[in-house]
C-alpha positions in Angstrom: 4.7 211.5 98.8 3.4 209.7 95.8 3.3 210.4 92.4 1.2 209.0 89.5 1.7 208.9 86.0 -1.1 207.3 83.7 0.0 206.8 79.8 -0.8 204.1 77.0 -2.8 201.8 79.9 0.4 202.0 82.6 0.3 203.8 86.1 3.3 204.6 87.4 3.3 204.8 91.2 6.9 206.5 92.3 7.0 206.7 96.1 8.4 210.6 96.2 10.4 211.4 99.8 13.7 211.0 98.2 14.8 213.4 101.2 14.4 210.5 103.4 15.4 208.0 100.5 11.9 206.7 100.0 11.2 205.6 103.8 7.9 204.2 103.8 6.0 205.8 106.9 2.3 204.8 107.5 0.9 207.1 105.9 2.9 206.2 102.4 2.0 202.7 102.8 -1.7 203.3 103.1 -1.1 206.1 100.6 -0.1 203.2 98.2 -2.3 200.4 99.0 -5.1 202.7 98.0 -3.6 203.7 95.0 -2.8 199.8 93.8 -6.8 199.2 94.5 -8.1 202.0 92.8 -5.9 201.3 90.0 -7.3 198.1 89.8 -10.5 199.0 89.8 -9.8 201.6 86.9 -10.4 200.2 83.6 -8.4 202.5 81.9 -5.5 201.3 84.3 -3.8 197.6 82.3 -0.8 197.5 84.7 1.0 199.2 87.3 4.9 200.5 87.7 6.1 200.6 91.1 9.1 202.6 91.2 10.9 205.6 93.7 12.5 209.0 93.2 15.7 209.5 93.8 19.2 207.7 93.9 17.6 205.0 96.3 14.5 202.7 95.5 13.7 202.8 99.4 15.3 202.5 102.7 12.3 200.1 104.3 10.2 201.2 106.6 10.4 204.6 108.1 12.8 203.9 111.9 10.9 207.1 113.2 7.1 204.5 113.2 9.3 202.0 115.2 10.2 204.5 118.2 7.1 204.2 120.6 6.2 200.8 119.5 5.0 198.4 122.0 3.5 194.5 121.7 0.0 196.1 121.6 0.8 198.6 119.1 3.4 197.0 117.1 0.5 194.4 115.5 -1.2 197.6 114.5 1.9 198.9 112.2 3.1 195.8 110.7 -0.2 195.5 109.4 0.0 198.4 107.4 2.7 196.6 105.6 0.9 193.3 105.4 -2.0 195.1 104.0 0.4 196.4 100.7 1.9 193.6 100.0 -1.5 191.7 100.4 -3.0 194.3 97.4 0.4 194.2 95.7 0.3 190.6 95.6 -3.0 189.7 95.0 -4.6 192.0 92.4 -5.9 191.1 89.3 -3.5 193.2 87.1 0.2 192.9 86.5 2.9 195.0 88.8 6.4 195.3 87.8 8.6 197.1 90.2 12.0 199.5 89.0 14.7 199.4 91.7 17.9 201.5 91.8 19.8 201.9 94.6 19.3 200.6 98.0 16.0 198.4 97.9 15.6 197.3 101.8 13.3 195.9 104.6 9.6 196.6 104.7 10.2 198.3 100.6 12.1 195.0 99.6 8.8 192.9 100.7 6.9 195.1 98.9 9.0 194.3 95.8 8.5 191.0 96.2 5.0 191.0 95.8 5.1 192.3 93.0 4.8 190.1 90.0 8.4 191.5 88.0 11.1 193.3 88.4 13.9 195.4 87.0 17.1 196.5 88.5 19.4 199.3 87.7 22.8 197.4 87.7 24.0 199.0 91.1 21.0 198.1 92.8 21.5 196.3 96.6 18.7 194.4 97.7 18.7 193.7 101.7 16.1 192.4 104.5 18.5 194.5 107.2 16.0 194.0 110.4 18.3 191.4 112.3 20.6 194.2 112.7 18.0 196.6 114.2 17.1 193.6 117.2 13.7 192.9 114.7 13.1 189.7 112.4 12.3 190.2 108.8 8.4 189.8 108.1 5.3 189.8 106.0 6.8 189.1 102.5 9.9 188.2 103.4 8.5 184.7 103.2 8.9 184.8 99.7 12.5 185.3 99.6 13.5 181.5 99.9 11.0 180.5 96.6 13.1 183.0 94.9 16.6 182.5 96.2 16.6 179.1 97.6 16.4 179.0 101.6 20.1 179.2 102.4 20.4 182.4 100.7 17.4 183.5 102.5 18.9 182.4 105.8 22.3 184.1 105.1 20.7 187.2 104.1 17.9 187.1 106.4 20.5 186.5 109.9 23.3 188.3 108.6 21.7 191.8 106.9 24.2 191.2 104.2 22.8 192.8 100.8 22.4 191.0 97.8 23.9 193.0 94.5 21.2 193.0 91.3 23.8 191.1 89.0 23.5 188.1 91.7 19.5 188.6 92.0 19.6 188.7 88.2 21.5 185.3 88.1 19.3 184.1 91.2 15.8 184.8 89.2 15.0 187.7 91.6 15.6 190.4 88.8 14.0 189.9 85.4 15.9 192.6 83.8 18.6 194.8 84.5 19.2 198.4 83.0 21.2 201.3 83.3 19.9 203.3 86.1 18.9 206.3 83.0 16.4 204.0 81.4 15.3 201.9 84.2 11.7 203.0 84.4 11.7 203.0 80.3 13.0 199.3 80.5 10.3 198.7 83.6 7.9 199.7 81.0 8.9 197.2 77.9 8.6 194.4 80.0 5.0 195.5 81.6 4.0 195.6 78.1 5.4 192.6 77.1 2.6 191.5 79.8 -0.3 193.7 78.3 0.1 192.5 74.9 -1.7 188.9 76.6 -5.7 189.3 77.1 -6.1 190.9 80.5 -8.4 187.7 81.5 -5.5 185.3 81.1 -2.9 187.3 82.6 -5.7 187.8 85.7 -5.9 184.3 85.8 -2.2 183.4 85.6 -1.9 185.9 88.1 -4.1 183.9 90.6 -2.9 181.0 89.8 0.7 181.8 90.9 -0.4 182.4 93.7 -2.6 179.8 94.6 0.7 177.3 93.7 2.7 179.8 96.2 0.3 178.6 98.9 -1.5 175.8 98.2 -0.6 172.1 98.3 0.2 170.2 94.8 -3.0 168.6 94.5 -4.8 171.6 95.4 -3.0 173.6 92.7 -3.7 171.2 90.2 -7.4 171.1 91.3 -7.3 175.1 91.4 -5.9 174.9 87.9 -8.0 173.0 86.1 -10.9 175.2 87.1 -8.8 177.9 85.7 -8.5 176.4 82.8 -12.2 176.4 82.4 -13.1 179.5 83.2 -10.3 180.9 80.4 -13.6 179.6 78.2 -16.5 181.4 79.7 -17.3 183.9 76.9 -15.9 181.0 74.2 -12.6 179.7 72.6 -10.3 183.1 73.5 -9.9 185.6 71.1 -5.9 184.6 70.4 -6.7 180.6 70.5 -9.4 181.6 67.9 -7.0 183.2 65.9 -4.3 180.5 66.0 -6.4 177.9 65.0 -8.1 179.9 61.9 -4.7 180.3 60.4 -4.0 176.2 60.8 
């Protein structure tokens, strides 16, 4: 259900039921998690290309884990896609995700996490749940930093999907590509990324993040600890360079 693909530092992860448009059942999500941690843990691995197989990107999450759910077990699933975005989100190395086609629910969120993103120019982008009788979750909280909240709140209570030339205009698509090159053009711009030492881009990393969730003052505090520890082995190899050539 998942293929991988290591070359020149980048591991593509392409979710692989194209039969059932990329649904993400339980067993892909966890499937995935683990690859995104043990690709971080790999030190042959620099960065990480999320993409799917198939006309679609993914459908969301697979309807067939929602049939028997019940308030006792319905905690129990969701967290499955809390825990991938979680290691999406939080890792130490960059993620760039390639969507063409449909990109919705549960897989959108999991897009979102990740830290860039290209689109083949068709590509429809939807948090659909409201019309299945469900609220949109998890990662879906990040859809109003990207898209302003009453975009959010149109797409969120009407299901209406969002095109990729609008998420391009919006900031919600870094590049667009013809659908034939879209993984080549997911690519470029993850290297654009590894060309920068992996230390500061593990730090930039965190520090969106912390400025995601923390307060301003706590950022700034969280920042200028950053800062220092981008000094820990000395002035940075690039820094270094810079200044020798003044």
């Amino acid at each position: 259900m998942l293929q991988q693909e290591l070359v020149d530092g980048m591991l593509t992860l392409r979710l692989a039921r194209p039969e059932k448009r990329n649904a993400l059942s339980r067993a892909l999500m966890t499937e995935l998690a683990a690859a995104v941690g043990r690709a971080y843990a790999d030190p042959a691995v620099r960065g990480i290309l999320l993409a799917g197989a198939g006309p679609d990107f993914s459908a969301g999450v697979d309807l067939a884990e929602f049939a028997s759910l019940t308030p006792s077990t319905a905690p129990k699933l969701i967290a499955v896609l809390r825990d991938l975005c979680r290691a999406v989100r939080t890792g130490p190395k960059p993620v760039v995700a390639a969507v063409q086609g449909h990109c919705l629910g549960g897989a959108f969120e999991v897009v979102l996490a990740c830290d860039l993103r290209v689109a083949d120019r068709h590509a429809r982008f939807g948090l659909p749940e409201v019309a299945l009788g469900l609220p949109s979750v998890i990662d879906a909280a990040l859809l109003p930093g990207y898209v302003g909240w009453g975009r959010a709140a149109d797409m969120l209570l009407t299901g209406r999907l969002m095109t990729a030339r609008e998420a391009f205009r919006l900031g919600l698509v870094n590049r667009l590509a013809p659908a034939d090159a879209l993984e080549d053009a997911g690519r470029a711009l993850l290297q654009e990324v590894l060309r920068h030492s992996p230390r500061a881009v593990r730090l930039q990393k965190e520090l969106h993040d912390v400025w995601r969730n923390a307060g301003l003052e706590d950022a700034v505090a969280f920042s200028v600890r950053s800062f220092a520890a981008a000094f820990v082995d000395g002035v940075p190899d690039p820094l270094r360079r810079r200044l020798e050539r003044r």
